[in-house]
N, CA, C and O atoms as a CHARMM CRD file, in Angstrom:
* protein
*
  372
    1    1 UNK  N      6.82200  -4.71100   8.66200 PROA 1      0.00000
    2    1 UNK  CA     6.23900  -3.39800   8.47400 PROA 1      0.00000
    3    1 UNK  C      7.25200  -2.51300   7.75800 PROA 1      0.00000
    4    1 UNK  O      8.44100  -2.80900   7.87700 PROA 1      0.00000
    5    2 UNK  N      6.94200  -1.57900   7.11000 PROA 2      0.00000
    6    2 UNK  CA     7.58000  -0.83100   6.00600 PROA 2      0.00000
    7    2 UNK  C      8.02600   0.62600   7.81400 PROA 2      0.00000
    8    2 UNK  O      7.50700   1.05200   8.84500 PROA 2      0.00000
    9    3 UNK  N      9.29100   0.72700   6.98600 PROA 3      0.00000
   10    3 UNK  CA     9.88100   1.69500   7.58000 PROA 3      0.00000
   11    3 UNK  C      8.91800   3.32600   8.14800 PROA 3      0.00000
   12    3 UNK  O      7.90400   3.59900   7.50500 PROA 3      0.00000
   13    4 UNK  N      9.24400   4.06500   9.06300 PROA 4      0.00000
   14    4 UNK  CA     8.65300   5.07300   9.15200 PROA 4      0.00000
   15    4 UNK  C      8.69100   5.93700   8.18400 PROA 4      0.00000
   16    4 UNK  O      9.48200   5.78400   7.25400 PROA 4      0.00000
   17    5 UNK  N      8.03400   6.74600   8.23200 PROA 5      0.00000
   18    5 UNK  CA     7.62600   7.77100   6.85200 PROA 5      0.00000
   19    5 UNK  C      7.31000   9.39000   7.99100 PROA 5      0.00000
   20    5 UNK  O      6.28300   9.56800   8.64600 PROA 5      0.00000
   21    6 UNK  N      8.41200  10.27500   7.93400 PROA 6      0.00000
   22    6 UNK  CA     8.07600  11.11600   8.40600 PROA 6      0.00000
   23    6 UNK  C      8.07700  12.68600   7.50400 PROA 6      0.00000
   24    6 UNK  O      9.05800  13.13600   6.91200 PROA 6      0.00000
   25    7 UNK  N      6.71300  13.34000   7.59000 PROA 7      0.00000
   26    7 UNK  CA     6.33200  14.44200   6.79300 PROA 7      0.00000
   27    7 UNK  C      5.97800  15.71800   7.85400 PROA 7      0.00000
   28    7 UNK  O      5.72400  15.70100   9.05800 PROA 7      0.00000
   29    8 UNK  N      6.05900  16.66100   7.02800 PROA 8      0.00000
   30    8 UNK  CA     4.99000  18.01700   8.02900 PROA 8      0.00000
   31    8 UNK  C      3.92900  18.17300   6.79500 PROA 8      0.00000
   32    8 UNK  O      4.12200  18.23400   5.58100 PROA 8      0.00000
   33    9 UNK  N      2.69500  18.21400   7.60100 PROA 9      0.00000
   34    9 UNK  CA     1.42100  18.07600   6.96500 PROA 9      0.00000
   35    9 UNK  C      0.41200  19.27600   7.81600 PROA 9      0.00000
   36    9 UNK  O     -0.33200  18.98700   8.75300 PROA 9      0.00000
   37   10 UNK  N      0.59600  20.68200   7.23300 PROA 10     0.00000
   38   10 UNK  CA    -0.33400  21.45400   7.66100 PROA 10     0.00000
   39   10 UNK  C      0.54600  22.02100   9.45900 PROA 10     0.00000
   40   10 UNK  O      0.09900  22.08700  10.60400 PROA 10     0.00000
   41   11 UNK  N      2.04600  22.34800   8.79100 PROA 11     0.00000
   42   11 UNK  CA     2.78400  22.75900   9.76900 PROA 11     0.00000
   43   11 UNK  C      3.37100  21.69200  10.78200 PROA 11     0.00000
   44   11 UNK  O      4.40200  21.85000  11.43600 PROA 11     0.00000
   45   12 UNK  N      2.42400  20.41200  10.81000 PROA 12     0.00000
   46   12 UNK  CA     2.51900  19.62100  12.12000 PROA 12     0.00000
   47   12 UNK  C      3.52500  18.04600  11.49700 PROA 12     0.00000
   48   12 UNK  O      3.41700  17.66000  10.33300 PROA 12     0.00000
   49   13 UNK  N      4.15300  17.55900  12.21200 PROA 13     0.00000
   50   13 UNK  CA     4.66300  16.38200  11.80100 PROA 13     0.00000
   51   13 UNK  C      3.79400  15.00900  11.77700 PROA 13     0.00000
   52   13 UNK  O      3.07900  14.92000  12.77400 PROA 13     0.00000
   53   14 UNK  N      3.70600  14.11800  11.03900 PROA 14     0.00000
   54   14 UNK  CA     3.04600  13.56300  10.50300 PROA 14     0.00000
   55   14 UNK  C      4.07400  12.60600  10.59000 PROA 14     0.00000
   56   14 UNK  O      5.18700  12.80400  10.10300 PROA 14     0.00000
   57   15 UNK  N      3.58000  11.00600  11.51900 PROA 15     0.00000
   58   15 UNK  CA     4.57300  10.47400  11.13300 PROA 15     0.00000
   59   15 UNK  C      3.54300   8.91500  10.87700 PROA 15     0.00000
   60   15 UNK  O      2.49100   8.62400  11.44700 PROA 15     0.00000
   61   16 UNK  N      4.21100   8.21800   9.95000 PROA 16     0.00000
   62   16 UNK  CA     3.25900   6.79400   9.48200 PROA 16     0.00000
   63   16 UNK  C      4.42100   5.52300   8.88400 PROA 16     0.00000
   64   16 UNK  O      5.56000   5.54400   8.41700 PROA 16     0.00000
   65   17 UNK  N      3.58500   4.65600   9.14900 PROA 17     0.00000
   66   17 UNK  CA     3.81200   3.43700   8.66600 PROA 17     0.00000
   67   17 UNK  C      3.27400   3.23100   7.02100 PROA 17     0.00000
   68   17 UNK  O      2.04700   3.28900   7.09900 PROA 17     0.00000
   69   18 UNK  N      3.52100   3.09700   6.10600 PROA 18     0.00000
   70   18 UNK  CA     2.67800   2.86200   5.15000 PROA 18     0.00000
   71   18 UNK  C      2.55600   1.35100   4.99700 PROA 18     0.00000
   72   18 UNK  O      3.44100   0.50000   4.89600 PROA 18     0.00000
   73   19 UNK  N      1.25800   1.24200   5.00500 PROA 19     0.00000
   74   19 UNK  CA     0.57200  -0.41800   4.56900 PROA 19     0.00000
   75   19 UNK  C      0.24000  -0.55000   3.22200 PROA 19     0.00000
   76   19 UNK  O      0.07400  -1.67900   2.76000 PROA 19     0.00000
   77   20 UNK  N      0.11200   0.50200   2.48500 PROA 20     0.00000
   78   20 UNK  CA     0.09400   0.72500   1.14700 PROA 20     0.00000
   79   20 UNK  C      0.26600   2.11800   0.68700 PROA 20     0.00000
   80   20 UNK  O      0.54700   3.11700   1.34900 PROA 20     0.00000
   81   21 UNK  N      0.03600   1.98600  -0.60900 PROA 21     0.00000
   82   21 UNK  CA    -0.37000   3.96800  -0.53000 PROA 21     0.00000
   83   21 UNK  C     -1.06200   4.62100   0.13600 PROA 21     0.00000
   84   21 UNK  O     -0.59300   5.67700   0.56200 PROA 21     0.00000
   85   22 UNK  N     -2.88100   4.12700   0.59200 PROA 22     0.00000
   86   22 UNK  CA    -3.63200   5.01300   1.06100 PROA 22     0.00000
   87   22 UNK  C     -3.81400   5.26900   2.46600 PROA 22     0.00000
   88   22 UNK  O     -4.24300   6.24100   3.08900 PROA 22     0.00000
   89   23 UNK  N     -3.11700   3.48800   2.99200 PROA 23     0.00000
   90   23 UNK  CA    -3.07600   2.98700   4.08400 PROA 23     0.00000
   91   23 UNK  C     -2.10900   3.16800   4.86200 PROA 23     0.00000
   92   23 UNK  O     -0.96300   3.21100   4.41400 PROA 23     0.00000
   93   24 UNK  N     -2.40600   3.32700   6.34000 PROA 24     0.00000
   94   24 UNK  CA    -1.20100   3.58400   7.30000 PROA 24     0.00000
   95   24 UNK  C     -1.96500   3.69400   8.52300 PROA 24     0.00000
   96   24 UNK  O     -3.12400   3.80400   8.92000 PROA 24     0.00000
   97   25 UNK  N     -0.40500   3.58600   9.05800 PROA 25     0.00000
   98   25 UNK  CA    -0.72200   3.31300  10.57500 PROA 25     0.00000
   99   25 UNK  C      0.00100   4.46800  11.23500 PROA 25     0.00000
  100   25 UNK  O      1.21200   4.26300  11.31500 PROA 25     0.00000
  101   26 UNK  N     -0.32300   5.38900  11.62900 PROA 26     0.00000
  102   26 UNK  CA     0.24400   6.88200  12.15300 PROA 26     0.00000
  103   26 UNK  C      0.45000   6.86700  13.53900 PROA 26     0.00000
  104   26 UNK  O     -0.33400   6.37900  14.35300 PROA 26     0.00000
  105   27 UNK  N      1.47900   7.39000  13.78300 PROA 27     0.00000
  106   27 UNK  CA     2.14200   7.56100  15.02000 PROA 27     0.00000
  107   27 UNK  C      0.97600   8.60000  15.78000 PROA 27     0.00000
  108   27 UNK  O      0.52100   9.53700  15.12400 PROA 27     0.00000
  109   28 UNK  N      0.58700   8.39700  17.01600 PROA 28     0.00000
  110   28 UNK  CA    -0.08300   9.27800  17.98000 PROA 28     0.00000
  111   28 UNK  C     -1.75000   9.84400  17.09300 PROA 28     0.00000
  112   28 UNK  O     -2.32200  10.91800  17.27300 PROA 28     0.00000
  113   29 UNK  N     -2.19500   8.66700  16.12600 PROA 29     0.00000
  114   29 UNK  CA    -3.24600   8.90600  15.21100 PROA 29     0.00000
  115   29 UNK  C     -3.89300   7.69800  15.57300 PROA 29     0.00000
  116   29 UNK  O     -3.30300   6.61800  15.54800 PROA 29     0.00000
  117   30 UNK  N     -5.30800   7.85300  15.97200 PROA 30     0.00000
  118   30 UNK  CA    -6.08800   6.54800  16.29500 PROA 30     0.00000
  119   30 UNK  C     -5.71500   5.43700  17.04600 PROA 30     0.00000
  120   30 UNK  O     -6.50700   4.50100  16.93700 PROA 30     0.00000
  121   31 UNK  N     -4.67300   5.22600  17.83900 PROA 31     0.00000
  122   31 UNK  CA    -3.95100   4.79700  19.02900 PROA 31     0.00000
  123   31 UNK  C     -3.07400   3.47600  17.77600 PROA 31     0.00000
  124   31 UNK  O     -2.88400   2.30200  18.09200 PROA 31     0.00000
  125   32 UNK  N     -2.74600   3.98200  16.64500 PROA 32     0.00000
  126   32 UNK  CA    -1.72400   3.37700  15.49400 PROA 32     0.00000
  127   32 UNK  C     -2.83900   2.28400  15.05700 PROA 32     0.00000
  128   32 UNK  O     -2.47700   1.11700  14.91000 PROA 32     0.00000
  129   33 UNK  N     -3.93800   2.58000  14.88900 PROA 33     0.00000
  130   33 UNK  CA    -5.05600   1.55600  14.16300 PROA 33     0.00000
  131   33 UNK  C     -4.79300   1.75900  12.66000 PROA 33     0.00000
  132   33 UNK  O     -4.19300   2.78900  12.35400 PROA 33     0.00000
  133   34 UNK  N     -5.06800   1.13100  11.93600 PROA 34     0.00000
  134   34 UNK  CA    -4.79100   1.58300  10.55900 PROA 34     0.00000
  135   34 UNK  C     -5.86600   2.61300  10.17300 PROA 34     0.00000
  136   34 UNK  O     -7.03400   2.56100  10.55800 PROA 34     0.00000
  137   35 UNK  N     -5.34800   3.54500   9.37800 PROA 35     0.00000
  138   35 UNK  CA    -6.13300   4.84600   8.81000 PROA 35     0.00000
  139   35 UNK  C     -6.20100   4.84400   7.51200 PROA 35     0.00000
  140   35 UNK  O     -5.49300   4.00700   6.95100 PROA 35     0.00000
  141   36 UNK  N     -7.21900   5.93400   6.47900 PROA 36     0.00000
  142   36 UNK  CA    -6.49700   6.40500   5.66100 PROA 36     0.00000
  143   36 UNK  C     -5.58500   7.39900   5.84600 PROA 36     0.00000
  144   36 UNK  O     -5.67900   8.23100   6.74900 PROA 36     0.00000
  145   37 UNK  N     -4.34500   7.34600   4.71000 PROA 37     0.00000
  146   37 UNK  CA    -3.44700   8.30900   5.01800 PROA 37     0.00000
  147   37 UNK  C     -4.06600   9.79900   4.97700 PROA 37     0.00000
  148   37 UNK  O     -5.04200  10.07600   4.27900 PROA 37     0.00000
  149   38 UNK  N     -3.35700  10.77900   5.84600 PROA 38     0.00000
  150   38 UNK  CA    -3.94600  11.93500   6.29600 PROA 38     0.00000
  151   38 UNK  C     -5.26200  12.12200   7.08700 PROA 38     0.00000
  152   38 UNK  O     -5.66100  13.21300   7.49300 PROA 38     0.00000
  153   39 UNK  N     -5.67800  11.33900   7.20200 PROA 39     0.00000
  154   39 UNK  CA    -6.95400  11.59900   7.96700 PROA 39     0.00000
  155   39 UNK  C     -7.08700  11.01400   9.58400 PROA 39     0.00000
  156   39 UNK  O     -6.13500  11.07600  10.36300 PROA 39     0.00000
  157   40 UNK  N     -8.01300  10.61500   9.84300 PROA 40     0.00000
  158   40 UNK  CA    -8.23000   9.95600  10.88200 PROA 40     0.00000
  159   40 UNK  C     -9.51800   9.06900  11.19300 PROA 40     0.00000
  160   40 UNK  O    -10.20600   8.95400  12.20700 PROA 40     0.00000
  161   41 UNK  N     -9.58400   8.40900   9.75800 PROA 41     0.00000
  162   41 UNK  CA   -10.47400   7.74600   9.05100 PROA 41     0.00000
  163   41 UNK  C    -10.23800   6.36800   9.32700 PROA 41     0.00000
  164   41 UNK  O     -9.38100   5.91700   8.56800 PROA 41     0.00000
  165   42 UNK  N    -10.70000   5.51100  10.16100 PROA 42     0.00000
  166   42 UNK  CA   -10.23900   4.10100  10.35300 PROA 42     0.00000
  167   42 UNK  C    -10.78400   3.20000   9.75500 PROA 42     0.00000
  168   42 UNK  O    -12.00700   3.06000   9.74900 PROA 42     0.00000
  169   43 UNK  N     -9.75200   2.22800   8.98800 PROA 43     0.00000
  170   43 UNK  CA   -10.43900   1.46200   7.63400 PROA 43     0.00000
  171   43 UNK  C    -11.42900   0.56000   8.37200 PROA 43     0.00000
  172   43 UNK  O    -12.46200   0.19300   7.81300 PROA 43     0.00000
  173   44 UNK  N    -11.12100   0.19400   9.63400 PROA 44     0.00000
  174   44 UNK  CA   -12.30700  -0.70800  10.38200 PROA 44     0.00000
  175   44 UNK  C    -13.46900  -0.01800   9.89400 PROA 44     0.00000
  176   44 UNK  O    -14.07800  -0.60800   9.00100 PROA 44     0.00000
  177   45 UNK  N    -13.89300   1.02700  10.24500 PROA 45     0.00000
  178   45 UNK  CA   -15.10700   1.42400  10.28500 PROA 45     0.00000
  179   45 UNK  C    -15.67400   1.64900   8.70500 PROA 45     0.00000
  180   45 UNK  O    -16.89500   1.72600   8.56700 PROA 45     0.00000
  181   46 UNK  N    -14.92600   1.73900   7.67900 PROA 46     0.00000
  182   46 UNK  CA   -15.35600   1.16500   6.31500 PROA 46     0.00000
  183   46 UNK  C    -15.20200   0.13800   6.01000 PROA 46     0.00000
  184   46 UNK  O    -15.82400  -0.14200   4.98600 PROA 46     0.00000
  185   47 UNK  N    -14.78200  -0.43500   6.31200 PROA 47     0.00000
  186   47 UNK  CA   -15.00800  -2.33600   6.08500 PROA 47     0.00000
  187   47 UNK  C    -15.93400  -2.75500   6.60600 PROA 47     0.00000
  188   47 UNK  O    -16.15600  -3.88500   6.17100 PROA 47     0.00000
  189   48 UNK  N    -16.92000  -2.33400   7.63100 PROA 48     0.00000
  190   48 UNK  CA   -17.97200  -2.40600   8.45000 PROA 48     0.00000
  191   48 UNK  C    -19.06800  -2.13600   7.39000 PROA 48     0.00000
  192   48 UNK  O    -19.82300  -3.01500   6.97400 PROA 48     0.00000
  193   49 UNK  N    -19.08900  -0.95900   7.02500 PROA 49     0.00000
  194   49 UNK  CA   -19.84700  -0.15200   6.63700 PROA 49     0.00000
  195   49 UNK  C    -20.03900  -1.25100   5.20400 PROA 49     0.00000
  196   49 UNK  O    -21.08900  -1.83200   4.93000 PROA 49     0.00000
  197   50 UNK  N    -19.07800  -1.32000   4.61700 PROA 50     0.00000
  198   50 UNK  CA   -19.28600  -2.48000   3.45600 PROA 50     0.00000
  199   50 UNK  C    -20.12700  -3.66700   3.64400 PROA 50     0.00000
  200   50 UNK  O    -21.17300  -4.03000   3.10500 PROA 50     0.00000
  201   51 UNK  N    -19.34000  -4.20100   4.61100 PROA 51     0.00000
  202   51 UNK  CA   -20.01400  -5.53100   5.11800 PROA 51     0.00000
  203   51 UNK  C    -21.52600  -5.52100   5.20100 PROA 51     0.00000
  204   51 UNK  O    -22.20300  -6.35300   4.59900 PROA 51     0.00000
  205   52 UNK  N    -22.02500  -4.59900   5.93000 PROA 52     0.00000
  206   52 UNK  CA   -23.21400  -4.64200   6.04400 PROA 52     0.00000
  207   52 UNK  C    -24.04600  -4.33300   4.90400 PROA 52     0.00000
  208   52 UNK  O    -25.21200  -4.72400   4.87000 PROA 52     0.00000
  209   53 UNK  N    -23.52000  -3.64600   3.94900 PROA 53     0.00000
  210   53 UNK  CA   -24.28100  -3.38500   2.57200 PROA 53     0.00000
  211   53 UNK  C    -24.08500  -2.32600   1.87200 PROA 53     0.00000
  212   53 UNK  O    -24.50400  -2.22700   0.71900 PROA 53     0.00000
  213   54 UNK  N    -23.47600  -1.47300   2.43100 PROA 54     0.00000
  214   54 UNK  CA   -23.64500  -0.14300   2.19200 PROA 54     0.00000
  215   54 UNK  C    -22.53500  -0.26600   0.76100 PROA 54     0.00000
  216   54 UNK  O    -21.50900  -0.93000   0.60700 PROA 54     0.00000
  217   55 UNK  N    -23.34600   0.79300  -0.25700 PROA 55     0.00000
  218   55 UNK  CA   -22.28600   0.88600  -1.47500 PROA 55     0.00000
  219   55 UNK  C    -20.97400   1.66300  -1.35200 PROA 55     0.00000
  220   55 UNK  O    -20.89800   2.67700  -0.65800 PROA 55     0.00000
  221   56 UNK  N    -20.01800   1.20000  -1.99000 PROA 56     0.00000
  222   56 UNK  CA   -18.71200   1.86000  -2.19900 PROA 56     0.00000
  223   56 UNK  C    -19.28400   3.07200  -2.40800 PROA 56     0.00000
  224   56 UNK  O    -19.14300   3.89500  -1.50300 PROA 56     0.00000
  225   57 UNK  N    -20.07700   3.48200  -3.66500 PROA 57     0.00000
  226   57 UNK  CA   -19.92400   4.66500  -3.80400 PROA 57     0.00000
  227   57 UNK  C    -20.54700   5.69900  -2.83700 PROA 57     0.00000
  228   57 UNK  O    -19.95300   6.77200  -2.73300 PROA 57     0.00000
  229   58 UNK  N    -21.56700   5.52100  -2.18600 PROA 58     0.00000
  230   58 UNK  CA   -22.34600   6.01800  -1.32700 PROA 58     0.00000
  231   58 UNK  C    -20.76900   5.75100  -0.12300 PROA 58     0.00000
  232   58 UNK  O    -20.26700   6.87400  -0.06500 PROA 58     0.00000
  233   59 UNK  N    -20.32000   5.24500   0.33500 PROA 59     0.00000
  234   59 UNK  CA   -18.96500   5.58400   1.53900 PROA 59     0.00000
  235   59 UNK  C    -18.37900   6.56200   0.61500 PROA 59     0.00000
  236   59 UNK  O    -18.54300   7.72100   0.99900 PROA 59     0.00000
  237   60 UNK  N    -17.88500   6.46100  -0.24400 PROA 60     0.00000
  238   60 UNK  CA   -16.93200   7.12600  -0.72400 PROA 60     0.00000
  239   60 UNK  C    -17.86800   9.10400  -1.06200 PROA 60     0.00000
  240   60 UNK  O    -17.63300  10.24000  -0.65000 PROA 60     0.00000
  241   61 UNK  N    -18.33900   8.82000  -1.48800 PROA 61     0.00000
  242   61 UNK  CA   -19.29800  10.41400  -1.00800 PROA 61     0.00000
  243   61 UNK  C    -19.62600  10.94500  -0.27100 PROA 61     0.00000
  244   61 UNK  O    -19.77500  12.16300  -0.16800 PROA 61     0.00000
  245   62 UNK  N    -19.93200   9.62400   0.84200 PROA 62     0.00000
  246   62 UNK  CA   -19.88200  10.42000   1.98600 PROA 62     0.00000
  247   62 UNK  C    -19.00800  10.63400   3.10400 PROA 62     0.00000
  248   62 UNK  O    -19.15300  10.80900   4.31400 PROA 62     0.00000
  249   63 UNK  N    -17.88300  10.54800   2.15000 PROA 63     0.00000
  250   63 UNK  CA   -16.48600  10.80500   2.80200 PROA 63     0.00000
  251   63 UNK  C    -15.72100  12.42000   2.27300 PROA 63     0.00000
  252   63 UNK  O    -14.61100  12.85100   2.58600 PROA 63     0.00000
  253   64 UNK  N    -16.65300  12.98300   1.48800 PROA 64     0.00000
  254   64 UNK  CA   -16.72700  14.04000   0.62600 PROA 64     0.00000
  255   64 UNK  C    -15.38200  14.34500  -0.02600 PROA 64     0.00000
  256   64 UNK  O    -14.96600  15.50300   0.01500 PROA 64     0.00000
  257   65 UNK  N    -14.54000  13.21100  -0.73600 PROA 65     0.00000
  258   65 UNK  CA   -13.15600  13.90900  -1.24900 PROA 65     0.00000
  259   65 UNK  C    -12.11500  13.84100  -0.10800 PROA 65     0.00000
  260   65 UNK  O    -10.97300  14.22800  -0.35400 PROA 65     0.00000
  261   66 UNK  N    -12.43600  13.36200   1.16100 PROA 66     0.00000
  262   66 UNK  CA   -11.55800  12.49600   1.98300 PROA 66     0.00000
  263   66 UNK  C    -10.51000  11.41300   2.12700 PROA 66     0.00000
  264   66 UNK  O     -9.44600  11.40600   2.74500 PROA 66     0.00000
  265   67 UNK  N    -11.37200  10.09800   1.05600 PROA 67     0.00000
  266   67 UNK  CA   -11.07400   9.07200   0.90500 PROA 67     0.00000
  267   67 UNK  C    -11.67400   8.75200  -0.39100 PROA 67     0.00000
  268   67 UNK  O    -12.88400   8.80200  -0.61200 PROA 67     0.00000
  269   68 UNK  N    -10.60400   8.35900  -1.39600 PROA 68     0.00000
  270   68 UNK  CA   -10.60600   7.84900  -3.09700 PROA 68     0.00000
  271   68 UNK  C    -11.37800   6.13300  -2.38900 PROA 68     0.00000
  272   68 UNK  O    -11.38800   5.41800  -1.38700 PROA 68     0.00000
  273   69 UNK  N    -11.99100   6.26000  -3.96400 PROA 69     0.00000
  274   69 UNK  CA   -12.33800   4.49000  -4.09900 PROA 69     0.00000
  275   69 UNK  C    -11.35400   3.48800  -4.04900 PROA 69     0.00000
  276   69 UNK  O    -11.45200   2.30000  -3.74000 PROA 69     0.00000
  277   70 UNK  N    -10.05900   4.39300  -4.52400 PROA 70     0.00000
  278   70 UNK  CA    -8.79300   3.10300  -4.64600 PROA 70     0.00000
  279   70 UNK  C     -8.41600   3.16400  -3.25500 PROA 70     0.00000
  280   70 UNK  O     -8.15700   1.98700  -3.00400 PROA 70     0.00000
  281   71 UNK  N     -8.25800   3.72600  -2.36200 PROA 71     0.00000
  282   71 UNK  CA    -7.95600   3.93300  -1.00100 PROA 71     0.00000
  283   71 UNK  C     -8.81400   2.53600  -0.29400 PROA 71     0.00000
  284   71 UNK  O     -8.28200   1.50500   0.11700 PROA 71     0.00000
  285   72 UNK  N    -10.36400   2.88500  -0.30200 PROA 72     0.00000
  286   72 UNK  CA   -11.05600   1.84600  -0.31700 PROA 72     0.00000
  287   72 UNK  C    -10.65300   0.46000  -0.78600 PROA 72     0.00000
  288   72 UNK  O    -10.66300  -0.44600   0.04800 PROA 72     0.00000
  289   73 UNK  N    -10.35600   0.24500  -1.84300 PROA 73     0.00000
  290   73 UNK  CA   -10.10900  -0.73700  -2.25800 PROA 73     0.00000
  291   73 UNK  C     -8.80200  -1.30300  -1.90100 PROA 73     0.00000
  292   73 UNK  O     -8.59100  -2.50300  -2.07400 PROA 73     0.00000
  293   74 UNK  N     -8.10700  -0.69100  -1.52000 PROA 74     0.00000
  294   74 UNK  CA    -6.67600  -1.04300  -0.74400 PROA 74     0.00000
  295   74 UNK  C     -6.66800  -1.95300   0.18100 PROA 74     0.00000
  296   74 UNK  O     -6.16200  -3.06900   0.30000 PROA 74     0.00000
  297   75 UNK  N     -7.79800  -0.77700   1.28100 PROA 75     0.00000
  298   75 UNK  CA    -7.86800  -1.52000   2.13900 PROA 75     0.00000
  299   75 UNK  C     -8.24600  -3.10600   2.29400 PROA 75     0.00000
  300   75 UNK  O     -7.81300  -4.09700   2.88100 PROA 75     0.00000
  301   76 UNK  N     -9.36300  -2.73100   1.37500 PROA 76     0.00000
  302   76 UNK  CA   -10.02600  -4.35800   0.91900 PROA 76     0.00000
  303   76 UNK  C     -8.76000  -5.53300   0.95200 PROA 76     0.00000
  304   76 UNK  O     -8.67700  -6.43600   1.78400 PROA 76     0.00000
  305   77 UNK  N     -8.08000  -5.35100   0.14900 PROA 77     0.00000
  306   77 UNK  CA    -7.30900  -6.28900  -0.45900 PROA 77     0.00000
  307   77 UNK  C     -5.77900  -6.28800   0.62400 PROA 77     0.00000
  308   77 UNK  O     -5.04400  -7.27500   0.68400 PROA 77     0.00000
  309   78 UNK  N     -5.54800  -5.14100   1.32300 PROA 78     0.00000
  310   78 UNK  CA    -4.72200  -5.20700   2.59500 PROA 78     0.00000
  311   78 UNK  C     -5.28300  -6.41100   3.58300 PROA 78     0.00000
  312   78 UNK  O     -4.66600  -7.44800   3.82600 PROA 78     0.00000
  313   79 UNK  N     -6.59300  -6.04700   4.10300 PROA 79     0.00000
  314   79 UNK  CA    -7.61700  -7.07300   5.11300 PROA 79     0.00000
  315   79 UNK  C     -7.48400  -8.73900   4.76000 PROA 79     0.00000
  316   79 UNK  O     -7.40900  -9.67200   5.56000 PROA 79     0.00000
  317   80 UNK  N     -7.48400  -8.77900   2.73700 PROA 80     0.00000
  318   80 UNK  CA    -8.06700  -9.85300   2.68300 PROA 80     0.00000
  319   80 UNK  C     -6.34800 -10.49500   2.71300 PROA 80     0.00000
  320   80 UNK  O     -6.17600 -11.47600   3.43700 PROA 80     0.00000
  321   81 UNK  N     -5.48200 -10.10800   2.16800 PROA 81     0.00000
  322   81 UNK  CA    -4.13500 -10.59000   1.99700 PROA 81     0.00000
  323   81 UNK  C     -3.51900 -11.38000   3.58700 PROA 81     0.00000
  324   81 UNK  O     -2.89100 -12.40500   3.85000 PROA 81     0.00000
  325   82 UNK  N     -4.23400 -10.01100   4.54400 PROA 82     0.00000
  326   82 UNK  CA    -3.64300 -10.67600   5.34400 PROA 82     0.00000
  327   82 UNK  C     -4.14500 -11.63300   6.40600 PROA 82     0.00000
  328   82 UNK  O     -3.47000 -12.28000   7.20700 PROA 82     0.00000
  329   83 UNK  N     -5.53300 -11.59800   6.24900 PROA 83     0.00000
  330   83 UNK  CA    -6.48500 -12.89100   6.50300 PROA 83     0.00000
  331   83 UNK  C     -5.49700 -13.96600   5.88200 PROA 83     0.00000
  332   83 UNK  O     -4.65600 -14.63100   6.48700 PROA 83     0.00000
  333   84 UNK  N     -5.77500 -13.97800   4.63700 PROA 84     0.00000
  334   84 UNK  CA    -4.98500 -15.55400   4.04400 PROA 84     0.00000
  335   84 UNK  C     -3.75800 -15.61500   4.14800 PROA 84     0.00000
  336   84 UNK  O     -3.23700 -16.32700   3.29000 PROA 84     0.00000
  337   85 UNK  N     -2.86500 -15.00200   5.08800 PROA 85     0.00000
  338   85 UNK  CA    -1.76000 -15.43400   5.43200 PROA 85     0.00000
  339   85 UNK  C     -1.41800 -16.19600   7.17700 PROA 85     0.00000
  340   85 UNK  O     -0.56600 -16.78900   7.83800 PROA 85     0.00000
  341   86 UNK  N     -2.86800 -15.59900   7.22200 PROA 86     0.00000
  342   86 UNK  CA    -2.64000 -16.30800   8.63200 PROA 86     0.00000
  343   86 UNK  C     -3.71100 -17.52900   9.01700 PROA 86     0.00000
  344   86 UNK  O     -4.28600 -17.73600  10.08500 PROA 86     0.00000
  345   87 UNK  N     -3.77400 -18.34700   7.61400 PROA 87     0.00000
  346   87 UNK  CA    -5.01600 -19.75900   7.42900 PROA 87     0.00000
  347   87 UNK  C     -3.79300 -21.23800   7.63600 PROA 87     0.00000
  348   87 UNK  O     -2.77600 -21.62300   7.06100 PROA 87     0.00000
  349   88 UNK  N     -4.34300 -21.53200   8.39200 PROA 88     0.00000
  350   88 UNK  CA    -3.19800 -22.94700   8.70900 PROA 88     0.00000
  351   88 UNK  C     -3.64700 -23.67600   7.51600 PROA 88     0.00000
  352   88 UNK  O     -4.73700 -23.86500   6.97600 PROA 88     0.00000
  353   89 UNK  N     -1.99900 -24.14200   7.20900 PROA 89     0.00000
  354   89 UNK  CA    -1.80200 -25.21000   5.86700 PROA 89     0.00000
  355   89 UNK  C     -2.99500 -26.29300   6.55400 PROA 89     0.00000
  356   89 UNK  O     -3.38400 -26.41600   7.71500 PROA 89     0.00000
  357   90 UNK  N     -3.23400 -26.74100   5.75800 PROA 90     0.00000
  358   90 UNK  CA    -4.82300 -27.99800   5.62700 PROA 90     0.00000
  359   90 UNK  C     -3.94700 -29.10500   5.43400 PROA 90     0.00000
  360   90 UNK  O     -3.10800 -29.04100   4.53700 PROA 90     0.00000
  361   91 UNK  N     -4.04100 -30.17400   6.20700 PROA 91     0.00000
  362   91 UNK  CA    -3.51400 -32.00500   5.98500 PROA 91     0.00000
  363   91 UNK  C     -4.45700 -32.50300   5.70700 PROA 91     0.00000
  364   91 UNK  O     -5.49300 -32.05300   6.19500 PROA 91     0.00000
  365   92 UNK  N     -4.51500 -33.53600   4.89300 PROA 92     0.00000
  366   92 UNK  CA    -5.72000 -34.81500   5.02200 PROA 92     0.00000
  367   92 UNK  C     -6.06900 -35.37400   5.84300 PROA 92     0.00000
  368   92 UNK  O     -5.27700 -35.79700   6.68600 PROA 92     0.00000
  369   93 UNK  N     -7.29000 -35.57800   5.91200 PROA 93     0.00000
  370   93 UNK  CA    -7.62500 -36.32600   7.23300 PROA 93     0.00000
  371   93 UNK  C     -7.36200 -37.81500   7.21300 PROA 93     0.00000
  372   93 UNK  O     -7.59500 -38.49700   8.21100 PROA 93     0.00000
């Protein structure tokens, strides 16, 4: 995990993990679930929202200027990276 990252954000301290740019895992924010940064937006619940069908752009609007598409897409590729790191090497049978 990437070092702490500590800010004041709207007077208050703000402290995170960054998993990428948009992504993080915030101290005393969503019990350290991954978020988007600044919010309290948990990428679970847009990866959900994908899964089931729903369009990027339709999440991303109705996130009203909350959360960018690349944020979105971070996450995507955070989830999928680290799925395939945890796939056991394959032997022949």
């Amino acid at each position: 995990m990437s070092e702490l990252v500590i800010e004041v954000v709207n007077g208050e301290p703000y402290q995170y993990y960054p998993l990428g740019e948009h992504v993080v895992r915030a101290v005393g924010i969503c019990g350290g679930r991954p978020t988007f940064k600044y919010t309290r937006i948990e990428i679970t619940g847009t990866l959900d929202r994908l899964a089931a069908g729903e369009s990027l752009d339709a999440i991303v609007a109705g996130y009203r200027g909350r959360v960018a598409r690349e944020a979105v897409m971070e996450a995507v590729q955070i989830v999928t990276d680290g799925f395939l790191k945890t796939l056991p090497a394959l032997e022949p049978a």
